[in-house]
Each structure stands twice: as structure tokens, then as C-alpha cells.
C-alpha positions, 0 to 999 in steps of 0.5 A: 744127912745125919746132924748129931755129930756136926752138932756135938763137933759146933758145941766143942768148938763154940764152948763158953760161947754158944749153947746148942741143943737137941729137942724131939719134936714128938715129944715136944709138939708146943715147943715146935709149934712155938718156933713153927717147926715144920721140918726137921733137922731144923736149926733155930737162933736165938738170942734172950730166948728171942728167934732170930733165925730158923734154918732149915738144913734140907735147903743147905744139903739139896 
């Protein structure tokens, strides 16, 4: 499943709203590590940089 333009269609639709972003992973492993990615695509919440919740998306498309 490809989630880029699911993303940049949510971003249009939230703007002003809701901040979305993109990271790589293998660029970025602290970051992963912080957030406990351990798949991907992953989606994660967050509120004043505050998780509040981590969706994994192969649970939504399997």
C-alpha cells in the first residue's frame, strides 16, 4: 500500500489544522528508537510533542 499520497491528501484536507510529516527511518534511527518504530509505514500522534498514539497501518490494510 503506498501512503505518500493518502498523506499529502490528509494534509490539504487538515491544513491550518494538523501538521503531517515524513521521516526516514534509516536516517533517523534515534528518532525511531524514541517513538518505538519498529515497522513501517507507521503512523504516530502527537500532542506538545507528547505520543499519544501509534498506529501501525499493515493492522488497518491486512
Amino acid at each position: 500500500m503506498i501512503i505518500g499520497p493518502v498523506i499529502e491528501k490528509l494534509k490539504i484536507k487538515f491544513k491550518g489544522e494538523i501538521k503531517f510529516g515524513k521521516v526516514n527511518i534509516d536516517d533517523n534511527q534515534e528518532l525511531a528508537k524514541k517513538f518505538k518504530i519498529l515497522s513501517i509505514p507507521n503512523f504516530i500522534l502527537l500532542k506538545k510533542e507528547n505520543l499519544k498514539s501509534n498506529l501501525l497501518v499493515n493492522n488497518f490494510i491486512n
